[in-house]
PASEBA-1860 file (N, C-alpha, C; in nm, 3 decimals):
! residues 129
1> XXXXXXXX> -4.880/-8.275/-4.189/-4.797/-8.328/-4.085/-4.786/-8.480/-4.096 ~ -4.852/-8.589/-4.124/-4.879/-8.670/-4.119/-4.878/-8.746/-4.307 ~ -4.804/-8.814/-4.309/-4.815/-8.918/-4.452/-4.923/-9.008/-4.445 ~ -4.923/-9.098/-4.338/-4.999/-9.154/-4.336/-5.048/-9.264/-4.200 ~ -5.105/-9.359/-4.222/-5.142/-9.412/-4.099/-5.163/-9.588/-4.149 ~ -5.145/-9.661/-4.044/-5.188/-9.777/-4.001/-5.205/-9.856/-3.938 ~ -5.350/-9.897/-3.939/-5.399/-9.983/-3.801/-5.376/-10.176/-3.867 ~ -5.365/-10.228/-3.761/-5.346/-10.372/-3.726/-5.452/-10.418/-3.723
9> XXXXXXXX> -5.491/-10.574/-3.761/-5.643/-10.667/-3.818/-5.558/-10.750/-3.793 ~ -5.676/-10.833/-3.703/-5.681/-10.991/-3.727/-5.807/-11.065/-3.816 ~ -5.827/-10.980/-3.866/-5.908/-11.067/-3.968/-5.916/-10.938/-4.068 ~ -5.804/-10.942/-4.192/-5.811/-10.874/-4.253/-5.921/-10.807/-4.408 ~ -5.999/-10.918/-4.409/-6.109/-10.949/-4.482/-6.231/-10.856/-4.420 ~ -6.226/-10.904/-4.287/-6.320/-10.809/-4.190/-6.315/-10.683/-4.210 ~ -6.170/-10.646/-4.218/-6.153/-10.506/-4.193/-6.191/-10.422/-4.296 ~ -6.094/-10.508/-4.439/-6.147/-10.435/-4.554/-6.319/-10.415/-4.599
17> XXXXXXXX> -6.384/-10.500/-4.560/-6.552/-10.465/-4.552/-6.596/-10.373/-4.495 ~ -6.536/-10.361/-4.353/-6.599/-10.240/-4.242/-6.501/-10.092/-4.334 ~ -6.394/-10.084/-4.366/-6.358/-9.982/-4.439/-6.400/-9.888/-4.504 ~ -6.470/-10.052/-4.622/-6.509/-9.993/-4.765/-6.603/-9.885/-4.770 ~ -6.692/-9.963/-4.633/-6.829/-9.906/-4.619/-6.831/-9.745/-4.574 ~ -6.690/-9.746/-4.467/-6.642/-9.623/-4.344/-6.588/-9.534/-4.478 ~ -6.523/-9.538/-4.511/-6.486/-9.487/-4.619/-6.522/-9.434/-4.790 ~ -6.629/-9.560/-4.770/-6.713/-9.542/-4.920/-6.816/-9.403/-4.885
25> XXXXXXXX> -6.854/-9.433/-4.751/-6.927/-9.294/-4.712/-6.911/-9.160/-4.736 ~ -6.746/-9.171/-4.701/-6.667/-9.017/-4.702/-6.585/-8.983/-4.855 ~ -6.651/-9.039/-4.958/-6.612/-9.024/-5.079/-6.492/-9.107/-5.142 ~ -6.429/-9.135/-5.065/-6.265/-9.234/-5.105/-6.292/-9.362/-5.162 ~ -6.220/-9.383/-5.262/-6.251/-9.483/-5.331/-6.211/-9.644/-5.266 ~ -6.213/-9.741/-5.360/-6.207/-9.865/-5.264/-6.031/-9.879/-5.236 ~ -6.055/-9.999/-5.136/-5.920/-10.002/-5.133/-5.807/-10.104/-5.224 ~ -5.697/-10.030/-5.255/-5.572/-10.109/-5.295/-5.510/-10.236/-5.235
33> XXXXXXXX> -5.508/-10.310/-5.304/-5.394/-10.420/-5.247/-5.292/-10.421/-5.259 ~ -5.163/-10.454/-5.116/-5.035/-10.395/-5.174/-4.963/-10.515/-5.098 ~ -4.951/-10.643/-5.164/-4.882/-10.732/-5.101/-4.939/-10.797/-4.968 ~ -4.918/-10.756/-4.869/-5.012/-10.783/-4.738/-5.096/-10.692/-4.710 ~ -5.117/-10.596/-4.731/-5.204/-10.524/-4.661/-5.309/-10.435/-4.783 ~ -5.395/-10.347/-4.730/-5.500/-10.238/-4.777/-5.427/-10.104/-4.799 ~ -5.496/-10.021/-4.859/-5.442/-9.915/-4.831/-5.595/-9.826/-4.935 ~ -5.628/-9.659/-4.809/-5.705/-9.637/-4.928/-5.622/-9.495/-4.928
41> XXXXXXXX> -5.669/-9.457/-5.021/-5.575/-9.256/-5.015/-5.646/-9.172/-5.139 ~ -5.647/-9.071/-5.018/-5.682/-8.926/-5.095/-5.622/-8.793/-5.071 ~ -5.679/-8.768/-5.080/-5.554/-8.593/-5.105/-5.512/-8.542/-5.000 ~ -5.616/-8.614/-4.910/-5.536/-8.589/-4.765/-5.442/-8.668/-4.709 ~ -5.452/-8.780/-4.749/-5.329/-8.877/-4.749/-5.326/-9.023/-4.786 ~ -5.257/-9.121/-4.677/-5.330/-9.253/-4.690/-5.354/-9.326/-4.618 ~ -5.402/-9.392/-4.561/-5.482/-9.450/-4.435/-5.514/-9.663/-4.520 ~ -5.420/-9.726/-4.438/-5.347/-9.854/-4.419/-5.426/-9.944/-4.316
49> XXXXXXXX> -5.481/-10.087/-4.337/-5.515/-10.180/-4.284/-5.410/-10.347/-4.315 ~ -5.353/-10.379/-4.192/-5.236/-10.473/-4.238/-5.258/-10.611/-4.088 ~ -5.217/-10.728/-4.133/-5.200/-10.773/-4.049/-5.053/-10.742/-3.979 ~ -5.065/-10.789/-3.860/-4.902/-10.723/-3.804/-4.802/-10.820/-3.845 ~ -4.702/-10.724/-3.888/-4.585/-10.814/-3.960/-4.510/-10.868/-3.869 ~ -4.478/-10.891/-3.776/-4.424/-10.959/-3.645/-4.499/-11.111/-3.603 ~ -4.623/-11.140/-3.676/-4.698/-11.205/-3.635/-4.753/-11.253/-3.520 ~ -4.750/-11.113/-3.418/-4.867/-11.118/-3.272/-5.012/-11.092/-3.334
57> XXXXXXXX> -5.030/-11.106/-3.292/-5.209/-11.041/-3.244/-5.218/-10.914/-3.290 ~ -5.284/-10.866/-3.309/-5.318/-10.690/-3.357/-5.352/-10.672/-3.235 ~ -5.337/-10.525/-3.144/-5.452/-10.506/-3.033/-5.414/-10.353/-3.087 ~ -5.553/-10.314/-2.989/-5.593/-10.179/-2.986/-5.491/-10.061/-2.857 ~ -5.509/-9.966/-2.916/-5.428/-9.870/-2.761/-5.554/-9.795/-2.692 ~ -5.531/-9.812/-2.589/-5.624/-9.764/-2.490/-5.574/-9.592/-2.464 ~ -5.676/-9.514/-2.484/-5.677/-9.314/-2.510/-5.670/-9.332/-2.634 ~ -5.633/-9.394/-2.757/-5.636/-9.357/-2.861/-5.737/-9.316/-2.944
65> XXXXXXXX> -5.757/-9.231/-3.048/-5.876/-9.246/-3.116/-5.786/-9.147/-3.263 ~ -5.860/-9.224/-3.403/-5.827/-9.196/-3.521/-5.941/-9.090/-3.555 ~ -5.880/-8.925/-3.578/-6.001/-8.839/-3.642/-6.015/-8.845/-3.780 ~ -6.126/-8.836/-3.882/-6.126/-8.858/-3.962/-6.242/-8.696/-4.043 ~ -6.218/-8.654/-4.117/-6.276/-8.484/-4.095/-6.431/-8.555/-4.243 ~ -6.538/-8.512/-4.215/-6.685/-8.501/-4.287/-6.635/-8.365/-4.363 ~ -6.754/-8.364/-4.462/-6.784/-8.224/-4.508/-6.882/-8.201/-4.470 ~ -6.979/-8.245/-4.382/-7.124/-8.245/-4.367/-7.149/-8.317/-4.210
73> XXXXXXXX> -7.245/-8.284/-4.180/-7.278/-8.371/-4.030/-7.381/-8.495/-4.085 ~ -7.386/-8.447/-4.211/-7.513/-8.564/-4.296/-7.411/-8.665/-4.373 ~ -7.249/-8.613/-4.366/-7.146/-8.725/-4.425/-7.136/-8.791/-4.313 ~ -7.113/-8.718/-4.214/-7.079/-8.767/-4.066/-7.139/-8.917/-4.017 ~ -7.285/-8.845/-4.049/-7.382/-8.995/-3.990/-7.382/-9.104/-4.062 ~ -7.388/-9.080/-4.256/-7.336/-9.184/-4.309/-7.274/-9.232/-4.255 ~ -7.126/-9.200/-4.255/-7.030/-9.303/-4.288/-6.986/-9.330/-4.117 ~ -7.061/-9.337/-4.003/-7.094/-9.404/-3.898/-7.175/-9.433/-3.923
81> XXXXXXXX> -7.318/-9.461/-3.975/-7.412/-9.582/-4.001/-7.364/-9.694/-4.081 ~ -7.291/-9.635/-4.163/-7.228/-9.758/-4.283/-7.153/-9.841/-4.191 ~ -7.042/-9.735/-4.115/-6.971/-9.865/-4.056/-7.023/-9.907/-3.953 ~ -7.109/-9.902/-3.872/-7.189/-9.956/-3.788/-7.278/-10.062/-3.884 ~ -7.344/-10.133/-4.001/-7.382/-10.158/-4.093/-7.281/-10.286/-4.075 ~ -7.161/-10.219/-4.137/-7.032/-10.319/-4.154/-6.995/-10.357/-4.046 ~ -7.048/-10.351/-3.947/-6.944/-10.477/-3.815/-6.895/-10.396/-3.754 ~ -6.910/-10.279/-3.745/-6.887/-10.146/-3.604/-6.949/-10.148/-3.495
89> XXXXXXXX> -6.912/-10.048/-3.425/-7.048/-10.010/-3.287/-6.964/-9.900/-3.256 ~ -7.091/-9.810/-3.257/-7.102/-9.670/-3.209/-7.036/-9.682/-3.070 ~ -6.969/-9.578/-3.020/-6.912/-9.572/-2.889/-6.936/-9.437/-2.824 ~ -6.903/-9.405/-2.730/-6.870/-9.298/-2.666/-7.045/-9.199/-2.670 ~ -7.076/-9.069/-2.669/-7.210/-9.037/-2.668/-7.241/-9.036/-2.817 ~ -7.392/-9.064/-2.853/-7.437/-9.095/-2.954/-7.399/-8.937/-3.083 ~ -7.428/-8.963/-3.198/-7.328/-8.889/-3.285/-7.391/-8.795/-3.264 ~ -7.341/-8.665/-3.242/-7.477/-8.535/-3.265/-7.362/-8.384/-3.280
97> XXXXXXXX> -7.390/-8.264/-3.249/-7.357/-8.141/-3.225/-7.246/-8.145/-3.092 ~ -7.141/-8.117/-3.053/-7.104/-8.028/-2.936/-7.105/-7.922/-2.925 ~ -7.084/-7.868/-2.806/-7.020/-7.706/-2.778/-6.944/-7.699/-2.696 ~ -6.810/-7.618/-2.673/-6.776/-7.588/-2.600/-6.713/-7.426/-2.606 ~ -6.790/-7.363/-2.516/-6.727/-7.193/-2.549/-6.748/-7.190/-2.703 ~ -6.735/-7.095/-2.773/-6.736/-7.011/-2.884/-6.769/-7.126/-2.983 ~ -6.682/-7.233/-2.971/-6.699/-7.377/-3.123/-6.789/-7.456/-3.070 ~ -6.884/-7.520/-3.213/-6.945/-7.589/-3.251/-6.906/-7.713/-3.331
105> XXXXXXXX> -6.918/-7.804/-3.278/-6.849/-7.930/-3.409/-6.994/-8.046/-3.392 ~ -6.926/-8.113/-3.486/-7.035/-8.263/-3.505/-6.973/-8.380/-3.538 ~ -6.973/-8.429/-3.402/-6.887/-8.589/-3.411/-6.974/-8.709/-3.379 ~ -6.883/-8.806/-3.448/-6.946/-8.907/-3.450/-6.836/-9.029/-3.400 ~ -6.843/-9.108/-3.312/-6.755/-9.200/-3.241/-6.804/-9.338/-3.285 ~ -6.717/-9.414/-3.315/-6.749/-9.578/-3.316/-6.604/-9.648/-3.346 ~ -6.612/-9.740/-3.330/-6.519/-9.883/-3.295/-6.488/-9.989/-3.408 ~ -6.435/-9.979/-3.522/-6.398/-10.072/-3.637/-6.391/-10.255/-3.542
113> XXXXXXXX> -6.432/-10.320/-3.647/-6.431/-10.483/-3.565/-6.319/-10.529/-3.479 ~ -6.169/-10.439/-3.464/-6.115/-10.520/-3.409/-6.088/-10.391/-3.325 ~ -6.177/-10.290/-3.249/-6.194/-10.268/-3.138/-6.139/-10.044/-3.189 ~ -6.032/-10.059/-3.292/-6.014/-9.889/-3.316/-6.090/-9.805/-3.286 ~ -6.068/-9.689/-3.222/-6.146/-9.617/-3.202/-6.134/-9.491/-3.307 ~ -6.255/-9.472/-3.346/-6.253/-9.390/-3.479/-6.343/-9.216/-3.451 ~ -6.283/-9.143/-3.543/-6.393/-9.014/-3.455/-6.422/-8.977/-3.629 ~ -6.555/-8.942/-3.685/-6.580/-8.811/-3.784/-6.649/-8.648/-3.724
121> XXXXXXXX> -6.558/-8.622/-3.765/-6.567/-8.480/-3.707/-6.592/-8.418/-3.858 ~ -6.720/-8.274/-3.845/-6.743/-8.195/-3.916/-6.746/-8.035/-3.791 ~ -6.640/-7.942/-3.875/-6.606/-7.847/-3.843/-6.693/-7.733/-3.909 ~ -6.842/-7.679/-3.893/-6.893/-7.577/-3.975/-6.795/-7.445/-4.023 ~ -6.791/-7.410/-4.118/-6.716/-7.226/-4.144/-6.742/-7.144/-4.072 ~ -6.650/-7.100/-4.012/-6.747/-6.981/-3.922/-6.819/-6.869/-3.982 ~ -6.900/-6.868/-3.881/-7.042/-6.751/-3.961/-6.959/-6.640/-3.960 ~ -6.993/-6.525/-4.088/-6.928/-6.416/-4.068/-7.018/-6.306/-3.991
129> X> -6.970/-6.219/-3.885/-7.048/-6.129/-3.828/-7.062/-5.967/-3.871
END
């Protein structure tokens, strides 16, 4: 559904550090330079760090949050420790298991330096019965 994505930096140097790390976690390689901006991509798509071409301010949207899918709840915590490491902060309840009715997931919430709100989510296979 989706080609791709991009978030807004005011300090684009910043961003690409907290990335490398958010990203180096979840297997994706470093990022591209493409004139003004970042860009990293994998088979799921490509995911963009730019200053804003209008030249305001970058800001954040308030309800928003970027999911980003683990293979593991042990990728999960990486690559929220890394970017917590890199100039993040954990947000929302600390990373662990949910439930609700029948599903089980494992997310992990935190905040890139210029405020994004980011989710890794690991979806287990369902058990066969």
């Amino acid at each position: 559904m989706f080609s791709h994505v991009i978030l807004g930096s005011n300090d684009l140097e910043r961003a690409k550090r907290f990335y490398d790390a958010f990203f180096g976690a979840l297997g994706v390689g470093p990022a591209v330079f493409d004139r003004y901006r970042y860009f990293y991509r994998s088979g799921g798509g490509t995911f963009g760090i730019t200053t804003p071409i209008d030249g305001q301010p970058a800001s954040v949207g308030n309800g928003g949050t970027l999911g980003f899918a683990a293979a593991s709840p042990e990728q999960a915590q990486a690559a929220h420790d890394a970017a917590v490491a890199a100039g993040g902060s954990s947000c929302e309840d600390p990373p662990g298991w949910r439930e609700s009715g029948k599903h089980r997931i494992y997310l992990a919430y935190l905040r890139d330096p210029d405020g994004n709100k980011l989710c890794l989510l690991h979806r287990p296979a369902r058990e066969a019965h």
